[in-house]
C-alpha positions in Angstrom: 0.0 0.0 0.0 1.4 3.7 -0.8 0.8 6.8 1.2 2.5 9.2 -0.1 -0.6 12.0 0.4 -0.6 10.7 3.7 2.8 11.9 4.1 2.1 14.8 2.7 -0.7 15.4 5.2 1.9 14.2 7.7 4.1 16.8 6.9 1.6 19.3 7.2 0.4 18.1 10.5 3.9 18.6 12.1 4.0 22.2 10.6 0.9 23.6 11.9 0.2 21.9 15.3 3.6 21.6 16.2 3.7 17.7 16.5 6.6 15.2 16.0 6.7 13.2 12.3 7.6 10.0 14.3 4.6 10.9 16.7 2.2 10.6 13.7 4.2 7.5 12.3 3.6 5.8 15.6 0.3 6.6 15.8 -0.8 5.3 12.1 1.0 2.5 13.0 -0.7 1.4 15.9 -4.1 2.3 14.6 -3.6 -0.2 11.5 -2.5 -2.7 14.1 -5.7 -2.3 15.7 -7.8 -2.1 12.5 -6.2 -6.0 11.5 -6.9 -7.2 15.0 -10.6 -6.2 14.2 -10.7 -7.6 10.8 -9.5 -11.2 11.2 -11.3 -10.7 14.9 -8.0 -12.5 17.0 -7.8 -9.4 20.5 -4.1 -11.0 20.8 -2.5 -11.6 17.5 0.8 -10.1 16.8 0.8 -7.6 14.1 4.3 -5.8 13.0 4.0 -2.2 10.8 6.9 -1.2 8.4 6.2 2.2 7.4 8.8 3.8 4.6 9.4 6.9 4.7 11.0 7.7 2.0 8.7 5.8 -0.8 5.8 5.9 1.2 4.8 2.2 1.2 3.4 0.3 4.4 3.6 -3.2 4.9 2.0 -5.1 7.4 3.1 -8.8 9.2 1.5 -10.9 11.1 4.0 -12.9 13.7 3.6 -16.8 15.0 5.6 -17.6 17.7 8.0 -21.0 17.4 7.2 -23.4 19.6 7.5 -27.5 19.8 3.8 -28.3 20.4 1.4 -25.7 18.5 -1.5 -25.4 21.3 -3.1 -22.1 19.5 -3.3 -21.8 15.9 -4.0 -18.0 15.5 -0.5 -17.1 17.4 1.8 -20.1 16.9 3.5 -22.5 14.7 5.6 -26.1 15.0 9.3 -26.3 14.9 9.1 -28.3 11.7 6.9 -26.4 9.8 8.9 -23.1 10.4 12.1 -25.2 9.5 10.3 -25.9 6.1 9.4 -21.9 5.9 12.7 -20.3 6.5 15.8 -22.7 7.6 17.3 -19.7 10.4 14.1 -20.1 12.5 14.8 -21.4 16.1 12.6 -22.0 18.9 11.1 -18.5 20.1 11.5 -16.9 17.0 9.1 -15.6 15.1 8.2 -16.3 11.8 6.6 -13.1 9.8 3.4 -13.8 7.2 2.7 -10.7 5.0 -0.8 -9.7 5.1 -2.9 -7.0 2.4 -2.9 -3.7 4.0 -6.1 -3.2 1.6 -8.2 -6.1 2.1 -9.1 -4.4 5.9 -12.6 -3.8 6.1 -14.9 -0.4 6.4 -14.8 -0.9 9.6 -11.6 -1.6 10.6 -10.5 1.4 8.4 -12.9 3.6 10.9 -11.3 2.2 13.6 -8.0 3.2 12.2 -9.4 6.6 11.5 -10.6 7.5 15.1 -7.3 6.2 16.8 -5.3 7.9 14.5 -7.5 11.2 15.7 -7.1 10.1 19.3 -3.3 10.1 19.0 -3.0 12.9 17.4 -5.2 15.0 19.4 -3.2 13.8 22.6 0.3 14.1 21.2 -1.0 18.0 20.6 -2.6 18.2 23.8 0.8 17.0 25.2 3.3 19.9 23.2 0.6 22.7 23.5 0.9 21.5 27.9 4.8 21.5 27.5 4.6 24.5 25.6 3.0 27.0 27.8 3.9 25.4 31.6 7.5 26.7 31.3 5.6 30.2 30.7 3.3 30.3 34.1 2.8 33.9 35.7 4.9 35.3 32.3 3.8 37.9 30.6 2.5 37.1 26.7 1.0 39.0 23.3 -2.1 37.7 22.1 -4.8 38.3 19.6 -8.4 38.2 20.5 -11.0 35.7 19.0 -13.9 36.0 20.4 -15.4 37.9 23.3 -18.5 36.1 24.5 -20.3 37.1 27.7 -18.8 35.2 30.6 -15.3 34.6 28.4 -12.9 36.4 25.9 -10.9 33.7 23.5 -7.4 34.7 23.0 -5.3 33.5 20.1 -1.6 32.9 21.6 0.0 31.1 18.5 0.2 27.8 19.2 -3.1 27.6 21.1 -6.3 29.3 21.8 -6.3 30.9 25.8 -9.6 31.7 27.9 -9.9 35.2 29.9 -12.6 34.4 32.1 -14.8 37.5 33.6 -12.8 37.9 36.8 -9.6 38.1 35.3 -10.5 40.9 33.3 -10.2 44.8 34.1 -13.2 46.3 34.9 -14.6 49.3 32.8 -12.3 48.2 30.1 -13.6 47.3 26.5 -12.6 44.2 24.2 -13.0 43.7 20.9 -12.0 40.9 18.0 -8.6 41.3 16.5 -7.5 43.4 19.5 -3.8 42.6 20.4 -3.7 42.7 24.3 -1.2 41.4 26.7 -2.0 39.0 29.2 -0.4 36.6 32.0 -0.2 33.5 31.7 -1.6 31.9 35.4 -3.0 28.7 34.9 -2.4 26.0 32.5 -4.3 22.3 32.8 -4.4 19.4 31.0 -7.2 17.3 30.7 -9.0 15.1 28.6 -10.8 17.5 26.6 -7.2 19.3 25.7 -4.6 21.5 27.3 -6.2 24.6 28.8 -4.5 27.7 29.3 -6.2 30.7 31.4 -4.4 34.1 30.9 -5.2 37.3 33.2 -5.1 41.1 33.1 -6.3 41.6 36.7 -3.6 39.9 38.0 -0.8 41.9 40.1 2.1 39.6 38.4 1.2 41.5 34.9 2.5 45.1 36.9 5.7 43.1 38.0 6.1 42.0 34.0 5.5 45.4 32.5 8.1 47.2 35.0 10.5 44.4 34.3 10.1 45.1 30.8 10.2 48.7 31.2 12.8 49.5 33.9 16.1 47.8 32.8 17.0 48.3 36.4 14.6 45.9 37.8 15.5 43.3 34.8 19.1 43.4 35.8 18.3 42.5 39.4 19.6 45.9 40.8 16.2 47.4 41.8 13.6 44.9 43.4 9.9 45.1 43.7 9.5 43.6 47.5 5.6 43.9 47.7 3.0 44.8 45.2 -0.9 45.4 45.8 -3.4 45.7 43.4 -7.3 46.4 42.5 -7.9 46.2 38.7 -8.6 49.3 37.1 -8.4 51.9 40.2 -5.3 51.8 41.9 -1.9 49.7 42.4 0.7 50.0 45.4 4.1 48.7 44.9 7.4 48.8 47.5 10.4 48.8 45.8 14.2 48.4 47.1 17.9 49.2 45.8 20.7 47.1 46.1 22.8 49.8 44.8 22.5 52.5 47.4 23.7 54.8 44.3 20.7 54.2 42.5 16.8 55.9 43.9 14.8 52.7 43.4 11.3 55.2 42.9 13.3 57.2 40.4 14.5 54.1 38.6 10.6 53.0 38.3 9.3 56.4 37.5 11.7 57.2 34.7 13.0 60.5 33.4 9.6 62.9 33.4 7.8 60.2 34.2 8.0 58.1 30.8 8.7 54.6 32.3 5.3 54.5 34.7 3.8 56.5 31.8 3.4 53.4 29.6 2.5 51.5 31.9 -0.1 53.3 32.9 -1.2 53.8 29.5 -0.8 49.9 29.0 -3.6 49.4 32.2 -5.5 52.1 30.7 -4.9 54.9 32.9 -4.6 52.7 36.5 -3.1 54.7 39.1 -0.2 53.5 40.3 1.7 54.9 43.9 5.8 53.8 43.9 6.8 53.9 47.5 10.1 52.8 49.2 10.3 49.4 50.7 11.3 49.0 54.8 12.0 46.1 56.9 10.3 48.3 59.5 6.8 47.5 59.6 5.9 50.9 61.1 7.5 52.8 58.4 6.1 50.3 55.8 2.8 51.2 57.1 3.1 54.9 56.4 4.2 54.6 53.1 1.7 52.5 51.9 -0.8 55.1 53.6 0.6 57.8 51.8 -0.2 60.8 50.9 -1.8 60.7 54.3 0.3 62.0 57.4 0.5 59.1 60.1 0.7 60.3 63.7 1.7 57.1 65.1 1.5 53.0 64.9 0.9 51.2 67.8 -0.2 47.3 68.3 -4.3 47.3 68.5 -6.0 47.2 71.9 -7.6 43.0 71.0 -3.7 42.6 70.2 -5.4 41.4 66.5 -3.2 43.6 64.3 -2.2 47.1 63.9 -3.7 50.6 65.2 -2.7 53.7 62.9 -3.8 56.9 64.9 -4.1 60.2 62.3 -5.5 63.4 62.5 -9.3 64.1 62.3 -8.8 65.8 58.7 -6.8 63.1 57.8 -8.6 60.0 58.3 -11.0 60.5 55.1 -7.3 60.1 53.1 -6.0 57.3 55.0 -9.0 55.4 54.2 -9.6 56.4 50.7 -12.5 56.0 48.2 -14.3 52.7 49.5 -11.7 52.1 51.4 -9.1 51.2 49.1 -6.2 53.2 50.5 -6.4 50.6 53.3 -7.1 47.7 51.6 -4.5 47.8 49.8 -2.3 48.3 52.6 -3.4 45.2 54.4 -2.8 43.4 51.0 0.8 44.4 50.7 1.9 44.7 54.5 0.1 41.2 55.1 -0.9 43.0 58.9 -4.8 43.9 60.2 -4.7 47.6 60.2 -7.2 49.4 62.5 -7.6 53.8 61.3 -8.7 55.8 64.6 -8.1 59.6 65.1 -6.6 60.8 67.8 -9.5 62.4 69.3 -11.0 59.0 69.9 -8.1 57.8 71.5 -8.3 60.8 73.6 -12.1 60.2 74.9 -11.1 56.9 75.7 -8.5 57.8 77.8 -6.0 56.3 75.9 -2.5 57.8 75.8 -1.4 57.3 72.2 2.1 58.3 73.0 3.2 56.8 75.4 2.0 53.2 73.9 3.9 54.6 70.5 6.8 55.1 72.4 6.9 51.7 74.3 6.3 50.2 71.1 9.2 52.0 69.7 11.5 50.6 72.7 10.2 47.3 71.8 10.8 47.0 68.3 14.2 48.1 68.9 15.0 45.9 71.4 13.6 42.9 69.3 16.2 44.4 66.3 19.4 44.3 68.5 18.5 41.0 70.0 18.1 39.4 66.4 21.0 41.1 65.4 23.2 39.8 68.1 21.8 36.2 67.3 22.8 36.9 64.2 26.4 38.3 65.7 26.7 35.2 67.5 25.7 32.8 65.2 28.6 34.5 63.2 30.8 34.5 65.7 31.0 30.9 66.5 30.9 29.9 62.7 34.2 32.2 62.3 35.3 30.3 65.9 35.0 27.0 64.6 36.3 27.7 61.6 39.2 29.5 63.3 39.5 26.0 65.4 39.9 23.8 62.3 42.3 25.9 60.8 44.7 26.5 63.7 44.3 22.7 63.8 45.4 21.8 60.3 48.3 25.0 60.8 49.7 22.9 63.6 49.8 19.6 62.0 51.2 21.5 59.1 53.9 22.3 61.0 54.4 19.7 63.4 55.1 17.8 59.9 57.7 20.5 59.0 58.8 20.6 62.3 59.0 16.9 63.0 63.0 15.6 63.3 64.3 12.2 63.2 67.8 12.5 65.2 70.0 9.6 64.0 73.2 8.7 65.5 74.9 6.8 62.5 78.5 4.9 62.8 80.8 5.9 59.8 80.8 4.0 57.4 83.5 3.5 54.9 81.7 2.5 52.1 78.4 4.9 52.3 78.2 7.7 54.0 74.8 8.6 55.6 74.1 12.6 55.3 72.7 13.5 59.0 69.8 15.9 58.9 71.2 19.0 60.3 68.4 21.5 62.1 69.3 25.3 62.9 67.5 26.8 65.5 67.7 30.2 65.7 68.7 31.4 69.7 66.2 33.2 71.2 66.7 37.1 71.4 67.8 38.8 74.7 65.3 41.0 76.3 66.5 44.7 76.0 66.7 46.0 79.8 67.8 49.4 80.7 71.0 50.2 81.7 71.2 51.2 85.5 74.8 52.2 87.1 76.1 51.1 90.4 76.3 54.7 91.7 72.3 55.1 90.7 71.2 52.0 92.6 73.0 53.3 96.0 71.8 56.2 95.4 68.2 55.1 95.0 68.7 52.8 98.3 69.8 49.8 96.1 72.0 47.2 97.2 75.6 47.0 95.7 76.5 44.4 92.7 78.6 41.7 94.3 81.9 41.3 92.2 82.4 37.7 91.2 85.4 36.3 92.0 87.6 35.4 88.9 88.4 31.9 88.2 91.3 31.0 86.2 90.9 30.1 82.8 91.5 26.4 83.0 88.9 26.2 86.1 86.6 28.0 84.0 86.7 25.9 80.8 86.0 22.6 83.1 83.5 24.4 84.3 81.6 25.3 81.1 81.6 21.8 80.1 80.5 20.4 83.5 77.6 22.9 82.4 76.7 21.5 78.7 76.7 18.4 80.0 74.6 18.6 82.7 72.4 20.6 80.1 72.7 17.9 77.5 71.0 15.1 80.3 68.4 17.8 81.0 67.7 17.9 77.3 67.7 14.5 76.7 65.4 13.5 79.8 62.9 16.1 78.4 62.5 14.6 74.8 59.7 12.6 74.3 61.2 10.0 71.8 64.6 8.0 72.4 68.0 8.3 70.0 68.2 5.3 68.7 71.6 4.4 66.5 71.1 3.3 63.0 73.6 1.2 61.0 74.1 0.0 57.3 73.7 -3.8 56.3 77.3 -4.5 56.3 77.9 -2.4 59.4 75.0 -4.5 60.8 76.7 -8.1 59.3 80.0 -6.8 60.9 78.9 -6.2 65.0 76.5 -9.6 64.4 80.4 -11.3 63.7 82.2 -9.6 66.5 78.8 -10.9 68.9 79.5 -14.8 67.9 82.8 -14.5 68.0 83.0 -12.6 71.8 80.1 -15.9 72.5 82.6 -18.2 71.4 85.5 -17.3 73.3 86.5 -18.0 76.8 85.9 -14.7 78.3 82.0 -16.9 79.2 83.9 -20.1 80.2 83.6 -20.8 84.2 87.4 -20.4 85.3 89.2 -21.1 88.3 91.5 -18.4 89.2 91.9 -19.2 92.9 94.1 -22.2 91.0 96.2 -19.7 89.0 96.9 -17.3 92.3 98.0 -20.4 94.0 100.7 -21.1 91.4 101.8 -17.3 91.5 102.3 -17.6 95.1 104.8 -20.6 94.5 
């Protein structure tokens, strides 16, 4: 059978959907295997597929399995009759029969037809999934399909996305053909096909279009810490420089303003407040309520959160329209905030002041007590790695150090080279010079003159000294001087000890009997 406008078709397949050749090659294959399995009605017979590329022919085998005793006819065959088949055949083999790849029946051929759907349809489900899940929460340009009432369909390329009603901006029109970009923030795969759900609502499209826009925060220098959002109206964000050269809210603004200016124009005209980032929450807290003026933040009186204490013209601001000012604090703080005036405090009886200022004390104290964890967590890291490497210092130079003191006989015929160690004699401590007359006059006694010895006395008695040092020397070492001779030096004291054994000096002698004779 030839295929060649199947291959064709093939070819055009693997162009537009984005699917493997050999994918669809498998997938014809085993769909014919199926088809013959239907046609000669045998769930278990053994069907081989050789598909040629190249001349687009397609032959099909069915396989018997050699065996001694035939016990099923469909899927065996005797040793003997194979050996009358083909002569190579052994037991186990399998001997291959060549069936019509066009006597299959209209049924079979539909059968064929729907699994050669089915494995399509997966093997695209399968690269659209691989496609797109390396691209979750990125930022991507699509064209718009349809907009239907719950749902717009948005044309990505390689598939089609949803955009359901929630992740949508609100009071923002859609239209076919529109090119819009979206965030990617879901994509599933199920058994109706890959499904990928893109976003405009989502905060994570902000971070993309400033990482796009600011090469600063692209490089890494300048980092968004916290970003808060409602769709449409308003978005927060807390940046932060690792460069303390380079103003983070100036990086993100842009010279006159173009940066957050596209941006802006991008969300269609969403406000957008750039703040500084702080590890202090109380700081934190009054930058994200800008542009109202904070009086004070102090922990709430049900210890549930927050309490930010303003003045009475004030609190209007620090709430906002519908109260989005401070919901979008909570959002990006991730802390319960509680807006009174001060006047309220003061009916209460509450003095706002002094609980600020304990607060303050409190916070501080909590900083320096992490920070000397931190201090002493260093501390003893450096300590123990001090330890190990004073450790390997000293066996490095107990190594170096380290002498082997050998006491060798001359020998005549080798001479051993002695290891010979300087050590260098400590230096004299420098003492001022004080005279005789200056120590009687300050009460001192007088210098005893030691008496001269003559010079021969003198000399015994330097070496009497050395050696008396020598024995101190030697009783303070830790390791004994041991002589070392050559093999022949070795071979000669080993002769001298036989021959000293051998001699009469051991022999028990009688010298009484010798004086006796003397005496005579």
């Amino acid at each position: 059978m030839n295929c060649n406008d199947f291959l064709k078709a093939m070819t055009l397949i693997e162009s537009d959907r984005s699917i493997d050749k050999n994918i669809v090659i498998a997938a014809l294959s085993e769909a014919l295997v199926k088809a013959y399995r239907k046609h000669v009605d045998i769930p278990d017979a053994l069907v081989r597929v050789d598909i040629n590329e190249q001349t687009g022919d397609i032959k099909m085998y069915q396989q018997f399995k050699v065996v001694e005793k035939v016990e099923i006819d469909e899927l065996e065959i005797a040793l003997e009759k194979a050996k009358e088949l083909d002569q190579q055949l052994n037991l186990d083999d399998f001997y291959e029969e060549e069936v019509s790849v066009d006597n299959l029946g209209r049924a079979a051929a539909l059968l064929a037809k729907n699994v050669l759907k089915q494995k399509i349809r997966e093997a695209e489900k399968q690269a659209v999934y691989d496609e797109y899940i390396d691209k979750l929460d990125e930022m991507v340009l699509g064209n718009i399909e349809s907009v239907e009432e719950k749902f717009i369909v948005i044309n990505l390329g390689k598939t089609l996305a949803l955009m359901p009603k929630m992740a949508q901006i609100p009071n923002e029109r859609y239209y076919e053909g529109q090119k819009v970009r979206v965030v990617i923030t879901e994509v599933n795969k199920d058994t109706k096909g890959a499904q990928v759900l893109v976003s405009r609502s989502d905060p994570k499209l902000v971070r993309r279009l400033f990482e796009k826009e600011v090469p600063e925060i692209f490089q890494g220098i300048v980092e968004i810490k916290a970003l808060a959002r409602e769709a449409g109206e308003r978005t927060k964000m807390a940046v932060y420089s690792k460069n303390p050269d380079i103003d983070p809210i100036g990086a993100c603004i842009g010279p006159r303003g173009s940066r957050v200016q596209i941006v802006i124009e991008e969300l269609k005209g969403e406000k957008i407040d750039i703040f500084e980032w702080s590890d202090n929450v109380e700081e934190l807290i009054k930058n994200a309520l800008a542009p109202a003026q904070i009086l004070a933040v102090i922990p709430s009186l049900e210890k549930k959160g927050l309490l930010v204490i303003v003045d009475d013209n004030q609190l209007s601001l620090a709430i906002g329209k519908k109260g989005k000012n401070a919901r979008l604090a909570v959002k990006l703080t991730n802390n319960r905030i509680d807006i009174k005036t001060k006047t309220d405090l003061e009916e209460q009886g509450i003095d706002y002041k002094q609980l600020a200022f304990d607060y303050a004390i409190q916070q501080e104290k909590q900083k320096r007590e992490k920070a000397a964890a931190e201090l002493a967590k260093l501390a003893e890291k450096e300590k123990v790695t001090e330890t190990v490497e004073k450790a390997s210092n000293i066996d490095e130079v107990i190594a170096q150090e380290e002498i082997v003191l050998k006491v060798d006989k001359p020998s005549k015929k080798t001479p051993v080279e002695k290891p010979v160690k300087k050590i260098k004699k400590p230096l004299r401590e420098r003492t001022e010079y004080v005279s005789k007359f200056e120590r009687l006059a300050e009460g001192g006694k007088p210098v005893e003159k030691k008496e001269k010895l003559p010079y021969k006395r003198r000399k015994e008695a330097e070496v009497e000294e050395r050696k008396f040092k020598s024995i101190d020397i030697r009783k303070e070492k830790e390791y004994e001087i041991k002589p070392e001779y050559s093999p022949e030096e070795l071979a000669e004291i080993e002769a001298r000890q036989a021959e000293i054994e051998n001699s009469w000096v051991d022999d028990e002698i009688d010298f009484d009997e010798f004086e006796e004779y003397y005496e005579e």
